[in-house]
C-alpha positions as CSV (number, residue, x, y, z in Angstrom):
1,X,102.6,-10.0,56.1
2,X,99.3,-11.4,56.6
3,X,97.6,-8.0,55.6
4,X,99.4,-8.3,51.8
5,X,96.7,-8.4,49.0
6,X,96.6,-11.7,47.5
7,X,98.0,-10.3,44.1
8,X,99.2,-7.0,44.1
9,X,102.9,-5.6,42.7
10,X,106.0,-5.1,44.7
11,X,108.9,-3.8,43.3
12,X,112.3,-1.7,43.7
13,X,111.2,1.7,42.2
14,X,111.5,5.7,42.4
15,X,110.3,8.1,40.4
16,X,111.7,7.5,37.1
17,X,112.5,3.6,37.2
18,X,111.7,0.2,38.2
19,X,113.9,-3.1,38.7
20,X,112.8,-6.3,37.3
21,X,115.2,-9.6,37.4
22,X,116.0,-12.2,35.1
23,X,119.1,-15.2,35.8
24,X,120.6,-16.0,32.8
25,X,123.9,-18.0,31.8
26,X,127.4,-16.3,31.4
27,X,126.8,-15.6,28.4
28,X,124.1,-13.1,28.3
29,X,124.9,-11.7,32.2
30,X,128.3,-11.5,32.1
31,X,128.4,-9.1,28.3
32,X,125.5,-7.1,29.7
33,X,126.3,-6.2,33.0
34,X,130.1,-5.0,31.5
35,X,127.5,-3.2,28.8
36,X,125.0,-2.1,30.2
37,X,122.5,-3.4,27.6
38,X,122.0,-7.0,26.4
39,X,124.5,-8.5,24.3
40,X,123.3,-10.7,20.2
41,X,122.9,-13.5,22.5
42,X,120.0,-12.2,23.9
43,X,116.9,-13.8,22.1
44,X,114.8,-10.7,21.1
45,X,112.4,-12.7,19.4
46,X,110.7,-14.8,21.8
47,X,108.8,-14.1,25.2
48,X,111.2,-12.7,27.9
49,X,109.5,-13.2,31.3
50,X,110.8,-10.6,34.1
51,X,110.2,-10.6,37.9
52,X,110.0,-7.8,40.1
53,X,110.2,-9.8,42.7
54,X,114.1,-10.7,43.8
55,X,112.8,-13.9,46.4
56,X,110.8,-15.1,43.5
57,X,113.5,-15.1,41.3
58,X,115.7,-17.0,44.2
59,X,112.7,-19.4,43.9
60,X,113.2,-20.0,40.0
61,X,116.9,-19.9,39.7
62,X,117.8,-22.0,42.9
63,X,119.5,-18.9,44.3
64,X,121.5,-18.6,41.0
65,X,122.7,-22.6,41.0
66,X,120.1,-23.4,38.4
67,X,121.5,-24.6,34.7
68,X,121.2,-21.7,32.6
69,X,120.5,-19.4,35.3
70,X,124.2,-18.9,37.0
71,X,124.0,-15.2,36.7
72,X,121.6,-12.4,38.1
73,X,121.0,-9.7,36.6
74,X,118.9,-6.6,38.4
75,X,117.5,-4.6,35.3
76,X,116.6,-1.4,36.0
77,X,114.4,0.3,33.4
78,X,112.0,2.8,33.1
79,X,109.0,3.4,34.8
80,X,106.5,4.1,31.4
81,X,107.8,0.9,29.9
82,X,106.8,-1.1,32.8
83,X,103.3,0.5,33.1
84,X,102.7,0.3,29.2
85,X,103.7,-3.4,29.7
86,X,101.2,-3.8,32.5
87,X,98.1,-1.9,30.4
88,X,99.6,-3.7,27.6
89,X,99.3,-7.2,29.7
90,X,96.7,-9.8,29.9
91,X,96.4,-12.9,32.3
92,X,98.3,-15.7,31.2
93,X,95.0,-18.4,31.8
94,X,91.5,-17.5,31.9
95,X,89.8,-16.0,35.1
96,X,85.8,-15.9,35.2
97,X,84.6,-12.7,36.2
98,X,88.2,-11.0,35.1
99,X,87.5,-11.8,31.2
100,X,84.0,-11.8,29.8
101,X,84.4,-15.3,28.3
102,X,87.3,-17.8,27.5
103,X,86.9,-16.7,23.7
104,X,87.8,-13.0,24.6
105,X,90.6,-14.1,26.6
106,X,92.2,-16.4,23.4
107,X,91.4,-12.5,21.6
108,X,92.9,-11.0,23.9
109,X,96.1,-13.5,24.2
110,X,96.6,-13.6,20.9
111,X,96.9,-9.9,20.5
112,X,98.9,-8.7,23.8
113,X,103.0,-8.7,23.6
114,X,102.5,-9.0,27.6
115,X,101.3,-11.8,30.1
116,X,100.7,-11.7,33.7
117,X,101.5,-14.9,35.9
118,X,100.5,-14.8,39.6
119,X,102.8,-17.2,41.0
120,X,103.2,-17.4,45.3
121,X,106.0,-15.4,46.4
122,X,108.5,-16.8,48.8
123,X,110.0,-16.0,51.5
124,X,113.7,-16.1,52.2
125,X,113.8,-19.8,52.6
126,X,111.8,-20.0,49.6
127,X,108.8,-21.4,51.1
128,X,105.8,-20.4,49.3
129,X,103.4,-17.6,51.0
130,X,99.8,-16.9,50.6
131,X,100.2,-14.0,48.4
132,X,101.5,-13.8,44.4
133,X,104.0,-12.7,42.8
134,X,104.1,-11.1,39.5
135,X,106.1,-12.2,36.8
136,X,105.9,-10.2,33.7
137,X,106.1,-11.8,30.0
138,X,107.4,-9.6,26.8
139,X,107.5,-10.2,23.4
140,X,107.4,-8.8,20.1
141,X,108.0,-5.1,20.1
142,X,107.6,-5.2,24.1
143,X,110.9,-6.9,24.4
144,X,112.8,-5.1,22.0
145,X,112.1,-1.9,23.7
146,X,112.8,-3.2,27.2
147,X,116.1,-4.4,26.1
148,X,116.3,-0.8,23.9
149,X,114.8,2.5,25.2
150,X,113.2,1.5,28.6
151,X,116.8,-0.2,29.7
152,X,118.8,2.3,32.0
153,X,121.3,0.1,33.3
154,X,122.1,-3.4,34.3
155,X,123.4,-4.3,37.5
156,X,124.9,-7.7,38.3
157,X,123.6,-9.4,41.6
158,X,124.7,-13.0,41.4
159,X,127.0,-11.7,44.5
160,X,124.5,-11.0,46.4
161,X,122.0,-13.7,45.8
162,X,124.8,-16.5,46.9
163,X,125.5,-14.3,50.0
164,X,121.4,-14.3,50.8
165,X,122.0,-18.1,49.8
166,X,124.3,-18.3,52.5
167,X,122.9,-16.3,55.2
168,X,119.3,-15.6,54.6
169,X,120.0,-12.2,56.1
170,X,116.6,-9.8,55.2
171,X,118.5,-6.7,55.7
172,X,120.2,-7.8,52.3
173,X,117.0,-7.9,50.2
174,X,117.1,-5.2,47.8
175,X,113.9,-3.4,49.3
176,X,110.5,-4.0,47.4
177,X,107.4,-2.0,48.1
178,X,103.7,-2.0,46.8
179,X,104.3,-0.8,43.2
180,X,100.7,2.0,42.1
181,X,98.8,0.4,39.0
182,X,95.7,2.2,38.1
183,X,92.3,0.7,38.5
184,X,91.6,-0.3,35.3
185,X,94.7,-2.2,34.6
186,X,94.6,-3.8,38.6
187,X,91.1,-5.4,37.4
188,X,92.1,-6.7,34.5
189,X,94.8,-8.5,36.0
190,X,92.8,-10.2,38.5
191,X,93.9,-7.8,41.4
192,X,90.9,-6.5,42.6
């Protein structure tokens, strides 16, 4: 892995959709993996952050042992949502050279629905590695169509994340890839 870009996407995808992952409590996972969509209980008005990164999510939910993140949910939704989220996104702190100034980054903030945090992925023991993560943040109107007409189904994999807890096989990892985002939106996210 040492020839991974420093900050570049990886993701589950095909042609038509990409998985993101979010642990939640019983609550919310258990209603909308029976539903297929997210039950009252989920908050649709504040920030939503989702991962396409499954180890990354391991990382933040303590393989799913975490309070208030019991339950794993694989969302799979489609592939225009999560590129308008990405051309939508802006860094979540200011980066000289990626923003013209810290003013037109706050401008910038203010007005996006969609942040971009490079955090370190891990690997399966959830030690950090030298290369980030992506984790995705939605709100306003962003989240209510990724929990509306970008959502194709949701998939419950708190099974699976206690069984990679357990044996730290990699032939379970659902398989990841580098995910295409045009040049434009790869340099304003710091990726280039």
């Amino acid at each position: 892995m040492d020839d991974v870009p420093t900050r570049q996407v990886r993701a589950r995808y095909d042609e038509g959709t990409v998985t993101v992952y979010q642990a939640f409590r019983a609550e919310i996972a258990g209603p909308a993996a029976a539903e297929g969509r997210f039950p009252a209980a989920f908050a649709l008005d504040r920030m939503t952050w989702v991962k396409p990164s499954f180890r990354w999510l391991m990382h933040r939910s303590d393989w799913a042992r975490a309070e208030g993140q019991e339950r794993v949910l694989g969302v799979v939704i489609r592939r225009e949502g999560f590129d308008a989220a990405l051309v939508a996104a802006v860094l979540s702190s200011y980066k000289p050279g990626v923003h013209a100034s810290k003013a037109d980054w706050q401008r910038e903030s203010r007005r996006s629905q969609a942040r971009v945090q490079w955090d370190p992925e891990r690997d399966l023991h959830l030690r950090p590695l030298a290369h980030r993560s992506l984790q995705l943040g939605l709100r306003g109107e962003l989240v209510r169509r990724y929990a509306g007409d970008w959502l194709v189904r949701i998939d419950d994999l708190t099974d699976l994340a206690r069984e990679l807890h357990a044996t730290r096989d990699p032939a379970l990892l659902p398989p990841e890839r580098p995910y295409p985002v045009c040049a434009g939106t790869a340099a304003r996210l710091g990726m280039r």
